[in-house]
N, CA, C and O of each residue as an XYZ file, in Angstrom:
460
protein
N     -99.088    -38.915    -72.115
C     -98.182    -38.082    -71.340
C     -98.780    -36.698    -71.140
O     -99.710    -36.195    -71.771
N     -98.053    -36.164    -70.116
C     -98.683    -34.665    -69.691
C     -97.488    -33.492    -69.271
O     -96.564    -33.513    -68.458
N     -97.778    -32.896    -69.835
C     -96.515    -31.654    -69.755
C     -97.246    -30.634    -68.624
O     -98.434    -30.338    -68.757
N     -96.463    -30.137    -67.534
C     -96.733    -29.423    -67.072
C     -95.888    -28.160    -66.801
O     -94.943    -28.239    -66.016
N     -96.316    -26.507    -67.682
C     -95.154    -26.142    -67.340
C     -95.606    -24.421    -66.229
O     -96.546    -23.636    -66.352
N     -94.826    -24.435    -65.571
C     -94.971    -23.565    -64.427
C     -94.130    -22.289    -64.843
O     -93.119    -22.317    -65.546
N     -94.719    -21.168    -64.291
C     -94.374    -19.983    -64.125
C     -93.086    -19.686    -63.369
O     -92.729    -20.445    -62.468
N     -92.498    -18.799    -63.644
C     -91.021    -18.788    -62.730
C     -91.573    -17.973    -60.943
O     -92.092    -16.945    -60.508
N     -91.343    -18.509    -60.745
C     -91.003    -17.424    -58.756
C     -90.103    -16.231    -58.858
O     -90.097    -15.530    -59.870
N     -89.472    -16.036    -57.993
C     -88.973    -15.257    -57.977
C     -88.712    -14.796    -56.261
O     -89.007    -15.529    -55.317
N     -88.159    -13.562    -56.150
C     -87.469    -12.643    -55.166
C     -88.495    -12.019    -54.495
O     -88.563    -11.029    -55.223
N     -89.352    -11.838    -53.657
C     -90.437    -11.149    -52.770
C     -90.023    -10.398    -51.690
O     -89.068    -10.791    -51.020
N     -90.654     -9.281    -51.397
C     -90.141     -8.939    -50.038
C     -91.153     -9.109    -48.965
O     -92.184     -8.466    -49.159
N     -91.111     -9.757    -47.974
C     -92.243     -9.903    -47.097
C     -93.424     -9.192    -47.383
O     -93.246     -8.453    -48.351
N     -94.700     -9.121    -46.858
C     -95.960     -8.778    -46.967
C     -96.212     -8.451    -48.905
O     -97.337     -8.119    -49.277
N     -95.345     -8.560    -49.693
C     -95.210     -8.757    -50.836
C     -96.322     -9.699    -51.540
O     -96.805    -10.521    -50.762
N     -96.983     -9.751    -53.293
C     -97.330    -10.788    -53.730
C     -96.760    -11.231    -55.055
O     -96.138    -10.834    -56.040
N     -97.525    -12.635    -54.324
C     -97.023    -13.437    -56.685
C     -97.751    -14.092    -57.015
O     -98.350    -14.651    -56.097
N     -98.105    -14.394    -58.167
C     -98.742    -15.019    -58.876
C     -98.301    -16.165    -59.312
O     -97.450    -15.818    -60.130
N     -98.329    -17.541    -59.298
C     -97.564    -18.583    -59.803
C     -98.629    -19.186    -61.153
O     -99.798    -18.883    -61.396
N     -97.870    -19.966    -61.743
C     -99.262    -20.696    -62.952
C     -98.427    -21.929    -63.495
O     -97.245    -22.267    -63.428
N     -99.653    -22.482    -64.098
C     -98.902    -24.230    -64.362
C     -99.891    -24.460    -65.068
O    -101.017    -24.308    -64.596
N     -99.700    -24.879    -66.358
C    -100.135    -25.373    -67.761
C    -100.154    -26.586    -67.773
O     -99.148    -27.102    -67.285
N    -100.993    -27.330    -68.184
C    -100.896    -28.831    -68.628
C    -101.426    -29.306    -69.977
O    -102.365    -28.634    -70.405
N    -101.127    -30.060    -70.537
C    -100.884    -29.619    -71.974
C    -100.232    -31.308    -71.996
O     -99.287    -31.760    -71.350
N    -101.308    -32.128    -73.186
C    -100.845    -33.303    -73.364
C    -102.292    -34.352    -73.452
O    -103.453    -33.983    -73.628
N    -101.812    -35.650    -73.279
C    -103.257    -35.869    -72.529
C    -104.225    -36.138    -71.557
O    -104.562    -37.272    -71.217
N    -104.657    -35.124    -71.123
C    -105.371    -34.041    -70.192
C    -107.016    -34.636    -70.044
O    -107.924    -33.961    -69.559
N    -107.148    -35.795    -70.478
C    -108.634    -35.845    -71.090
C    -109.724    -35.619    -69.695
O    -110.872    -35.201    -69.845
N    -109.038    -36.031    -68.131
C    -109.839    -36.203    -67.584
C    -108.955    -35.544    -66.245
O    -108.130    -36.209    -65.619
N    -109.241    -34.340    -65.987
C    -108.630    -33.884    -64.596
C    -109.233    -34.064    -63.653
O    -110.121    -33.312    -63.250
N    -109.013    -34.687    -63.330
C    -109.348    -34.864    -61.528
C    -109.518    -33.481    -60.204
O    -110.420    -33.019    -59.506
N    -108.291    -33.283    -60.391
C    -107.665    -32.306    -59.474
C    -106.106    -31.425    -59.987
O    -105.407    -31.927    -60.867
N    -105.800    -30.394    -59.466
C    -104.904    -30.214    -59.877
C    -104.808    -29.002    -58.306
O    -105.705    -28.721    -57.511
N    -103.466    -28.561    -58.347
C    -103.029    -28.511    -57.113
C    -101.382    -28.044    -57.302
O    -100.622    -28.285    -58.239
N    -101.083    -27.094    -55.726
C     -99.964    -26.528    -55.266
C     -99.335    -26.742    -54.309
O     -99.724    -26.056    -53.364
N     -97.871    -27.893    -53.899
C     -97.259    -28.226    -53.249
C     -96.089    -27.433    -52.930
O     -96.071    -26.307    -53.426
N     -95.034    -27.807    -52.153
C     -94.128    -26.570    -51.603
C     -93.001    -27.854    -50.998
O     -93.431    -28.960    -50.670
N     -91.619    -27.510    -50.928
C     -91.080    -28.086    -50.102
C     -89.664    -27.326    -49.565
O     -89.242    -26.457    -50.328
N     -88.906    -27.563    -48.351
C     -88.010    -26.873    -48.367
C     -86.657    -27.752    -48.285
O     -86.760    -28.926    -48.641
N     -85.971    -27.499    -48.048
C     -84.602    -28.915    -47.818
C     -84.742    -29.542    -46.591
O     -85.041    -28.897    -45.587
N     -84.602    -30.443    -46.579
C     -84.597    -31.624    -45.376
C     -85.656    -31.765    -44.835
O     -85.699    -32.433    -43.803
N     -87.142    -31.022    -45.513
C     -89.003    -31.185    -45.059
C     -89.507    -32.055    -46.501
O     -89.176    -32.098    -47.686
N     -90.506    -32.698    -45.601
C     -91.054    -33.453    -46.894
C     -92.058    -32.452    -47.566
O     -92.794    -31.786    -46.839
N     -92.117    -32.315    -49.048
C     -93.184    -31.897    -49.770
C     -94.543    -32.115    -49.174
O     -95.273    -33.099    -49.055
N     -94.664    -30.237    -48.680
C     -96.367    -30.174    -48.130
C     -97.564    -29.626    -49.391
O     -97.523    -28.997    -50.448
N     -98.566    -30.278    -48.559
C     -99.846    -29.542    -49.488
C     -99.851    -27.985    -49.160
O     -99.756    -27.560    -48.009
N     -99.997    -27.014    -50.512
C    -100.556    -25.839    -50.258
C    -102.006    -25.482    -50.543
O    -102.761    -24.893    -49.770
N    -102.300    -25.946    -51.830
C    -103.464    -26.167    -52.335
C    -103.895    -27.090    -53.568
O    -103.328    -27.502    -54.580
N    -105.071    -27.211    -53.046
C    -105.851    -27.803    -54.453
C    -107.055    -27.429    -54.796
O    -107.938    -27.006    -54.049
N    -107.102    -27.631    -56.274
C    -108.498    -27.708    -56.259
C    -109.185    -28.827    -57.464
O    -108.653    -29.579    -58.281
N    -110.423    -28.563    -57.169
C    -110.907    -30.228    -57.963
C    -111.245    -29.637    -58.998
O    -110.707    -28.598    -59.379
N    -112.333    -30.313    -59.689
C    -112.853    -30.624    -61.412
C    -114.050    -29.610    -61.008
O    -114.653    -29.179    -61.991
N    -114.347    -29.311    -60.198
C    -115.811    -28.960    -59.643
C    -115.464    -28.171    -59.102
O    -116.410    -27.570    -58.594
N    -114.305    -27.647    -58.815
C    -113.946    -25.980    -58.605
C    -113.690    -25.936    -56.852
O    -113.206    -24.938    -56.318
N    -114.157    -27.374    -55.942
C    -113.794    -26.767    -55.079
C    -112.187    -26.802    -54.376
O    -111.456    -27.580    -54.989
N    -111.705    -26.299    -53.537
C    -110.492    -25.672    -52.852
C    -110.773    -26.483    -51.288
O    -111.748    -26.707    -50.569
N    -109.188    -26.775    -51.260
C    -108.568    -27.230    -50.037
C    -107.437    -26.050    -49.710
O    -106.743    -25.732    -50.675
N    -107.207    -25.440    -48.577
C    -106.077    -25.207    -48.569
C    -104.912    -25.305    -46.877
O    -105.487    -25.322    -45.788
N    -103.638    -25.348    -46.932
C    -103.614    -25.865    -45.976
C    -103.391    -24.452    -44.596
O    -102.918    -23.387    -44.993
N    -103.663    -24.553    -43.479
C    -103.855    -23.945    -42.722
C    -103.301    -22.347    -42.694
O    -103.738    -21.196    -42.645
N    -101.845    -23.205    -42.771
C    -100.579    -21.350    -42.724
C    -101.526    -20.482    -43.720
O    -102.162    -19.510    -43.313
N    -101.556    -20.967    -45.172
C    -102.026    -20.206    -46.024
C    -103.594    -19.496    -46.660
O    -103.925    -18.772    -47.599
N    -104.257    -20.195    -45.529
C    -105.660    -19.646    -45.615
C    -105.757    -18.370    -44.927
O    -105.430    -18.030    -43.790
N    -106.568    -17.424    -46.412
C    -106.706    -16.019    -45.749
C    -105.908    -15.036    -46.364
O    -105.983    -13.808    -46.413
N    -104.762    -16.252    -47.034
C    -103.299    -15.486    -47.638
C    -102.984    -15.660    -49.336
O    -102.479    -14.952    -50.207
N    -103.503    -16.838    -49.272
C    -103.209    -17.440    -51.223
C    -104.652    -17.987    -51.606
O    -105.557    -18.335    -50.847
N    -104.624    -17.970    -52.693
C    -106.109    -18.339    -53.617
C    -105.846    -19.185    -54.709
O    -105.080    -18.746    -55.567
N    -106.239    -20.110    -54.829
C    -105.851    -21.307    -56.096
C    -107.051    -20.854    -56.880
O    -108.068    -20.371    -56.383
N    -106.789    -21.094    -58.366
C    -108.068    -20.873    -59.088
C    -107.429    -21.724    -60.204
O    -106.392    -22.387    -60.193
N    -108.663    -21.445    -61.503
C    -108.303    -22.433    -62.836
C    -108.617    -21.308    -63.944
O    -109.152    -20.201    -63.879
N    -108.182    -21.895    -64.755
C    -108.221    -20.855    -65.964
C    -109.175    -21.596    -67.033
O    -109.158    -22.806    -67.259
N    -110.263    -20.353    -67.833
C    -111.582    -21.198    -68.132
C    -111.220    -22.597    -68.861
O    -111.893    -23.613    -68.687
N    -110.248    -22.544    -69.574
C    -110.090    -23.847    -70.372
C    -109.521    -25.173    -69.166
O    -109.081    -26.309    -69.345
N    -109.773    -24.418    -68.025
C    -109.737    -25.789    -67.248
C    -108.456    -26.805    -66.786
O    -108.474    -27.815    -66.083
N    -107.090    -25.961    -67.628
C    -106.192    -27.177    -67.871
C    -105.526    -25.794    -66.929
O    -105.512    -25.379    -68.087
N    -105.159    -25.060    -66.318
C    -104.478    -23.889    -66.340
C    -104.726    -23.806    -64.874
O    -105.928    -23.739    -64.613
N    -103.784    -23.789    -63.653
C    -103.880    -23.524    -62.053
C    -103.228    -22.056    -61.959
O    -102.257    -21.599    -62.562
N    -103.922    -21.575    -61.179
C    -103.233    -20.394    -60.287
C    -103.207    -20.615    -59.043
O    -103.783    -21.392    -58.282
N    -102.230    -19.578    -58.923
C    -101.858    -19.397    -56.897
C    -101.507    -18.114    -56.861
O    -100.434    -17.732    -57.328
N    -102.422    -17.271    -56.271
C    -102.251    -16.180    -55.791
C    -102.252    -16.225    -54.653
O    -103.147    -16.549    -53.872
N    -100.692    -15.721    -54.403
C    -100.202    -15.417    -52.590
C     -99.723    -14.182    -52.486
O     -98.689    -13.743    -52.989
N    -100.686    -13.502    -51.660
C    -100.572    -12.518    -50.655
C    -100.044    -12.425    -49.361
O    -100.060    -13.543    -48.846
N     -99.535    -11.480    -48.536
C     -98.979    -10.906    -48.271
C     -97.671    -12.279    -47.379
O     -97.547    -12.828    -46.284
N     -97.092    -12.262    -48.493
C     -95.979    -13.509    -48.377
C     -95.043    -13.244    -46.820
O     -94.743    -12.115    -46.433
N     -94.745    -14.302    -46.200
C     -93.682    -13.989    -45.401
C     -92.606    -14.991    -45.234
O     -93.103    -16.087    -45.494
N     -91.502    -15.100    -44.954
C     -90.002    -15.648    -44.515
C     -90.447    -17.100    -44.871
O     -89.844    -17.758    -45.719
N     -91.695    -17.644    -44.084
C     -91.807    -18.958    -44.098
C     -92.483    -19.603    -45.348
O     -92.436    -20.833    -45.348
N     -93.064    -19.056    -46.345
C     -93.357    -19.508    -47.182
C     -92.254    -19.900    -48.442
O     -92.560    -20.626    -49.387
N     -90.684    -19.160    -48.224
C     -89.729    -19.351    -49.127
C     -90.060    -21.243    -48.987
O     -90.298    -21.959    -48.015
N     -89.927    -21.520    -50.450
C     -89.720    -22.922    -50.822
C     -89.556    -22.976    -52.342
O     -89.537    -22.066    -53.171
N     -89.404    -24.743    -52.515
C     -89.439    -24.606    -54.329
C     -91.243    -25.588    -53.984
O     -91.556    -26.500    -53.219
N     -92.198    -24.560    -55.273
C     -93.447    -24.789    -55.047
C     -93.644    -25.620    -56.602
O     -93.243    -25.275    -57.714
N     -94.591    -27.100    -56.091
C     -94.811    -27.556    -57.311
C     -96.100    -27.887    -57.590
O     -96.891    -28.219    -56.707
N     -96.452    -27.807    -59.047
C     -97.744    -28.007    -59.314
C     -97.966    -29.456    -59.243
O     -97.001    -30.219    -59.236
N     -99.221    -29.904    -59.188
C     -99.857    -31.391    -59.403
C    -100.908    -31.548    -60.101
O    -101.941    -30.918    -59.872
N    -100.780    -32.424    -61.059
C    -101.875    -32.508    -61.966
C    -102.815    -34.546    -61.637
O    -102.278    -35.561    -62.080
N    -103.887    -34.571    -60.994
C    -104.180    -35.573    -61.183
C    -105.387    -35.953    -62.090
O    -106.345    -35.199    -62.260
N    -105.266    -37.176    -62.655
C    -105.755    -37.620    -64.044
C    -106.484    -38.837    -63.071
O    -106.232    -38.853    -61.866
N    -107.505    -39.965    -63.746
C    -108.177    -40.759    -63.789
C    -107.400    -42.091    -62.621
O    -107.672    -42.840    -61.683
N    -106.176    -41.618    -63.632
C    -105.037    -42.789    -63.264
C    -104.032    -43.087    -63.157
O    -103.540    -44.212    -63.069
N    -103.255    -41.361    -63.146
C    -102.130    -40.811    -63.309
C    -101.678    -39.627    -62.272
O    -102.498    -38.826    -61.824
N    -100.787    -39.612    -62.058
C    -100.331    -37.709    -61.435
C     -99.387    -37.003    -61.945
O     -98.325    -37.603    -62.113
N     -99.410    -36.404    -62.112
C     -98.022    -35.231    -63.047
C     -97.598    -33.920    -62.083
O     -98.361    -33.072    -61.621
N     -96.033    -34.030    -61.913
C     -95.651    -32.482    -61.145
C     -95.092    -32.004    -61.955
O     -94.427    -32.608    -62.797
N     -95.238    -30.818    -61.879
C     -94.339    -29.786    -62.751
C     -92.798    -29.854    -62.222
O     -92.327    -30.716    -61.480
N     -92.106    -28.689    -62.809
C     -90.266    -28.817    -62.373
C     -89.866    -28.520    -61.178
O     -88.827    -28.899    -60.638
N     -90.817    -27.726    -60.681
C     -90.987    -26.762    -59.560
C     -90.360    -25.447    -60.030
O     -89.703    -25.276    -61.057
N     -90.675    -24.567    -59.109
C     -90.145    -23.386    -59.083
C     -90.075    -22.237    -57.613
O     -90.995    -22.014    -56.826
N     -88.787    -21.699    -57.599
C     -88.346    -21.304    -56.403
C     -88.987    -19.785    -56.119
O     -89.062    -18.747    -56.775
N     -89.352    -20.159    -54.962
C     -90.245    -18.724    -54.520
C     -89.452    -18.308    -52.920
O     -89.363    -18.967    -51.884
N     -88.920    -16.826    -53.307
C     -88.360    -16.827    -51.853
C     -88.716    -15.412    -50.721
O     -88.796    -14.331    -51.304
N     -88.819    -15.398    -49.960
C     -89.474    -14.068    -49.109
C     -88.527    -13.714    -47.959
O     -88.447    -14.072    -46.784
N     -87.596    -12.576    -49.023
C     -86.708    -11.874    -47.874
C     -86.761    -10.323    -48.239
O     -87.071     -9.857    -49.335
N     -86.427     -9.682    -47.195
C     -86.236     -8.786    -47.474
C     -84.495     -8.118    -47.918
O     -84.354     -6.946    -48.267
């Protein structure tokens, strides 16, 4: 099993930033990828980012230029740094952890951009 636990969101005001994070913690032996999804009510859960074992980054269009996925040295640890946030990025954002032969999301957590 794999625990994944995420950072809280919070309240933003447009052109605003945050930092999100997601721990995995369990057994972890072989990460694949790990990664930042988003969804809003009545949209299906989109990709925001990922990134692999090998460090490289996908990200999806809106947010290139704007957020940065990274890992933390022990490898088990995602970031998402999003800059200068706006209206459309409010969602509940979830982490993804993929394994050999497995996938794990975190609880999500609500990120919203109003002023």
């Amino acid at each position: 099993q794999v625990q994944l636990v995420e950072s809280e969101g919070g309240l933003v005001q447009p052109g605003g930033s945050l930092r999100l994070s997601c721990a995995a913690s369990g057994s972890i032996f072989s990460i694949v990828a790990m990664g930042w999804y988003r969804q809003v009510p009545g949209k299906q859960r989109e990709l925001v980012a990922t990134i692999s074992s090998g460090d490289s980054t996908n990200y999806e269009d809106s947010v290139k230029g704007r957020f940065t996925i990274s890992r933390g040295n022990a490898k088990n640890t995602v970031y998402l740094q999003m800059n200068s946030l706006k209206p459309e990025d409010t969602a509940v954002y979830y982490c993804k952890t993929t394994l050999r032969t497995s996938v794990y999301w975190g609880q999500g957590t609500q990120v919203t951009v109003s002023s």
